[in-house]
C-alpha positions in Angstrom: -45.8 53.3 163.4 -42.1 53.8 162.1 -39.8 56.2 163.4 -40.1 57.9 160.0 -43.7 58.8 160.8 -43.0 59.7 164.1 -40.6 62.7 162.7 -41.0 66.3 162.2 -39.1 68.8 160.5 -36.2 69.9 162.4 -36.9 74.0 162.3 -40.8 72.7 163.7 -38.8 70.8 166.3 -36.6 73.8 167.4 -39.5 76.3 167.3 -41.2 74.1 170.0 -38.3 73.9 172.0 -38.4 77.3 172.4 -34.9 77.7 171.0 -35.4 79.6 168.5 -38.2 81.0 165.5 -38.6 78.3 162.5 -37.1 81.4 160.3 -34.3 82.0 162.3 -33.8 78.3 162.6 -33.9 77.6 159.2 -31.2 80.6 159.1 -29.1 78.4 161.6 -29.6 75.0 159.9 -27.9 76.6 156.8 -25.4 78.6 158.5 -24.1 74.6 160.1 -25.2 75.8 163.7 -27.5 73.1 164.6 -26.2 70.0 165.7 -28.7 66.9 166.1 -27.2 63.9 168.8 -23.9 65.7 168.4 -23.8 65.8 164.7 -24.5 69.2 162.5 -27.1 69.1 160.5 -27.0 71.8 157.5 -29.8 70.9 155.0 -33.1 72.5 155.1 -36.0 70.4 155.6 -34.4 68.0 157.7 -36.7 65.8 160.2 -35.8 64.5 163.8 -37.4 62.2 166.2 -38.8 64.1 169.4 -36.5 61.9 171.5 -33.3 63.2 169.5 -31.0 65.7 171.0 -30.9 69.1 169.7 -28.4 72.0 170.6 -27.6 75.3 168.7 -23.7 76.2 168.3 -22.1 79.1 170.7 -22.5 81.1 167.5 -26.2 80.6 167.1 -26.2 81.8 170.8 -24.1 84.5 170.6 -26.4 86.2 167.3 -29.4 85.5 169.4 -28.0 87.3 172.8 -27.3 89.7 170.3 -30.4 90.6 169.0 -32.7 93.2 170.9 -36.6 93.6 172.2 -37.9 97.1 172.1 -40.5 98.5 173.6 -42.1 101.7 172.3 -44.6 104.5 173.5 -46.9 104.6 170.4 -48.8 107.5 170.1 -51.7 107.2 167.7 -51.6 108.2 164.2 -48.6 105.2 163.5 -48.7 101.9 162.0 -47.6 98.9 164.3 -46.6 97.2 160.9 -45.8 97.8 157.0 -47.3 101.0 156.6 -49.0 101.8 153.4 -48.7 105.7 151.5 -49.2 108.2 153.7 -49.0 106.1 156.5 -46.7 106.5 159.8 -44.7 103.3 160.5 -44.1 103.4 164.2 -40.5 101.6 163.8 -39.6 105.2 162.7 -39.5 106.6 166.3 -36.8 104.2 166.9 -33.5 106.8 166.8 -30.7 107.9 169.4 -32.7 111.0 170.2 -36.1 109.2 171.1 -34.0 106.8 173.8 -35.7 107.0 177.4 -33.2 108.7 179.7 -34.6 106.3 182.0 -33.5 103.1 179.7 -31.2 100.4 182.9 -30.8 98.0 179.9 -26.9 99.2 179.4 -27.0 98.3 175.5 -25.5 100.4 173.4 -27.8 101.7 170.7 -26.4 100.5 167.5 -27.8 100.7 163.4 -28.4 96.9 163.2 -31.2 97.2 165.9 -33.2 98.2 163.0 -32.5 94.8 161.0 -35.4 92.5 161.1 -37.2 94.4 163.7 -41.0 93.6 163.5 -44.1 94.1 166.0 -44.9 91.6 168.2 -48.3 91.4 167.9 -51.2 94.2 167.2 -51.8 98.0 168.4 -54.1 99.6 166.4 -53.4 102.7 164.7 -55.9 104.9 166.8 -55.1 103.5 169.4 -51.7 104.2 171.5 -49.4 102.4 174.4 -47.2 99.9 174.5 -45.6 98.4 171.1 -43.0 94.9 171.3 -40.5 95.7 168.4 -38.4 92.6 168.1 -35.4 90.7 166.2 -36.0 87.8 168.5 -38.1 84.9 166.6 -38.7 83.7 170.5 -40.2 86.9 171.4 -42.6 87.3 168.7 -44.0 83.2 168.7 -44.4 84.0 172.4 -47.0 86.9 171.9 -48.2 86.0 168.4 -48.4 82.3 168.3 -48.7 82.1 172.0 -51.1 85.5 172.8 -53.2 83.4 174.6 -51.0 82.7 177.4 -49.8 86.7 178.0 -52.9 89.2 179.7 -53.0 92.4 177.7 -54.3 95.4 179.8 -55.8 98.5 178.4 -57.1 102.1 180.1 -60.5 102.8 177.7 -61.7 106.5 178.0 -65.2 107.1 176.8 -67.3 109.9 175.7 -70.4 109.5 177.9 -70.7 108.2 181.5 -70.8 104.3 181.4 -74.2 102.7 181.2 -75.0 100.8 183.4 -75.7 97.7 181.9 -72.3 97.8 179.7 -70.1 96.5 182.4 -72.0 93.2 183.7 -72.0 92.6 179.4 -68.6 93.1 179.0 -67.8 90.2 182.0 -70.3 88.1 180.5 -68.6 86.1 178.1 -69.2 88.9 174.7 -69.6 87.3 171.4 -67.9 89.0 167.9 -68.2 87.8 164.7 -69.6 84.9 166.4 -67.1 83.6 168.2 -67.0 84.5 172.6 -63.7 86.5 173.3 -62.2 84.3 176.3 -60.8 85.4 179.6 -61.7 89.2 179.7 -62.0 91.1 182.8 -63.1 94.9 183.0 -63.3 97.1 185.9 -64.6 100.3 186.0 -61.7 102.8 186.8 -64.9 105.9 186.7 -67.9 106.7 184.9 -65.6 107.5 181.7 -62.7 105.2 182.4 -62.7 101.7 182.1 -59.7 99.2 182.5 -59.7 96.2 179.9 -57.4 92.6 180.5 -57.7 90.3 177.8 -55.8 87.6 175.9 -56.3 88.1 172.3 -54.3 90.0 170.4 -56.6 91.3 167.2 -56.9 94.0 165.2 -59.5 96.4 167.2 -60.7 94.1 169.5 -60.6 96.7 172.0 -63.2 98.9 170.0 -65.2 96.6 168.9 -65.8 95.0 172.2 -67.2 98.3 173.2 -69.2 98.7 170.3 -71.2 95.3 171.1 -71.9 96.6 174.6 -72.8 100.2 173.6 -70.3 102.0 175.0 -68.7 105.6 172.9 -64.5 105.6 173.1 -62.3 108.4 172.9 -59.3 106.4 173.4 -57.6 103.3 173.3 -54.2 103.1 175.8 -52.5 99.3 176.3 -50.2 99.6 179.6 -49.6 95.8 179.8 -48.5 92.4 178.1 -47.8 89.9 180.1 -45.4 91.3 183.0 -44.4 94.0 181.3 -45.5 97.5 182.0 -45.7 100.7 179.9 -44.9 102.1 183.4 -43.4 105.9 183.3 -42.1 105.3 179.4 -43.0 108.6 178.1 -45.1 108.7 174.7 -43.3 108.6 171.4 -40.5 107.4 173.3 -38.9 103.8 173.2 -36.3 101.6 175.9 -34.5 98.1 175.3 -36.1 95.4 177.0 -33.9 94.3 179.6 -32.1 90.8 180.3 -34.1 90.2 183.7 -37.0 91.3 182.2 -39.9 88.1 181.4 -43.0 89.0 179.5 
């Protein structure tokens, strides 16, 4: 095999690194802030060798220090991403006002935190907890492309005391749309609370786990991903994700 076939694109390359997303590397390619064995590399489409050398400019690692997680309270009612007419995106909560008084991240709110912010990963709209908001392309390949390495915990309240069957079900390996939802684990918190830890990140898996074992919802509340806890954040209210703080 040559060492032609052996390459990949270099935005692939940094992606897997972890050094950055392929859209912000493609960004830094561009901007001449890649350099490959000690030599910048500015055209897009670019392939390396896995053995080759790759480091990002102080600039490239001064925009990403720059750019900020946020983690928001979401009540239900809002949209974790483009919301349609009529619809509540929850990015709007996002202002000076809404700041946690208890927020120990020392950043200084600013206007460009808005830029590029996106969800990292799913929250449905009935459902509330804790929403990732992120500029960082590392953040959101972590719990997107990567959800299956991060637990996601969730408090379920339901309507009618749980049956007794549901919970052995629910810990038995549960099959949607014929696939089996890996590593779940539910506890009963009481007869109309459960507490839900899994690691898939899909639009109402939560709900329609239930469903499948029988079991009526009232609500939906995620309080984990990964390491990081909802904790005492206060609903509808958001705080920066701090620099000693790991998902």
């Amino acid at each position: 095999m040559s060492d032609t076939d052996k390459s990949i694109r270099l935005s692939k390359r940094m992606a897997e690194l972890g050094l950055c997303s392929r859209r912000e590397a493609d960004e830094f390619i561009e901007r001449g802030w890649v350099k490959v064995d000690g030599v910048v590399v500015d055209v897009l489409g670019s392939r390396v060798r896995p053995d080759q050398r790759i480091d990002l400019v102080k600039s490239a690692e001064t925009e990403l220090a720059e750019r900020v997680t946020i983690l928001l309270h979401k009540p239900v009612g809002y949209v974790c991403g483009p919301a349609e007419p009529g619809e509540r995106p929850a990015w709007q909560l996002v202002k000076q006002e809404t700041r946690f008084s208890g927020d120990r991240s020392d950043i200084h709110y600013l206007k460009k935190h808005h830029n590029g912010l996106a969800p990292a990963g799913w929250l449905d709209v009935d459902a509330s907890g804790l929403l990732v908001l992120t500029q960082d392309g590392r953040v959101s390949r972590k719990l997107i492309s990567s959800a299956g390495d991060y637990e996601q915990e969730f408090l379920v309240d339901l309507a009618a005391p749980l049956p007794d069957d549901a919970l052995a079900r629910l810990n038995g390996r549960p099959k949607l749309d014929g696939e089996v939802v890996s590593s779940i684990k539910v506890s009963r918190q009481s007869d109309f609370q459960l507490r839900i830890v899994v690691r898939e990140n899909r639009n109402r898996l939560i709900r329609q786990l239930c469903d499948w074992a029988g079991i009526k919802v009232t609500s939906v509340r995620r309080i984990r991903v990964g390491r990081i806890a909802l904790a005492d954040l206060p609903q509808g209210q958001w705080r920066y994700l701090r620099a000693d703080e790991r998902f």
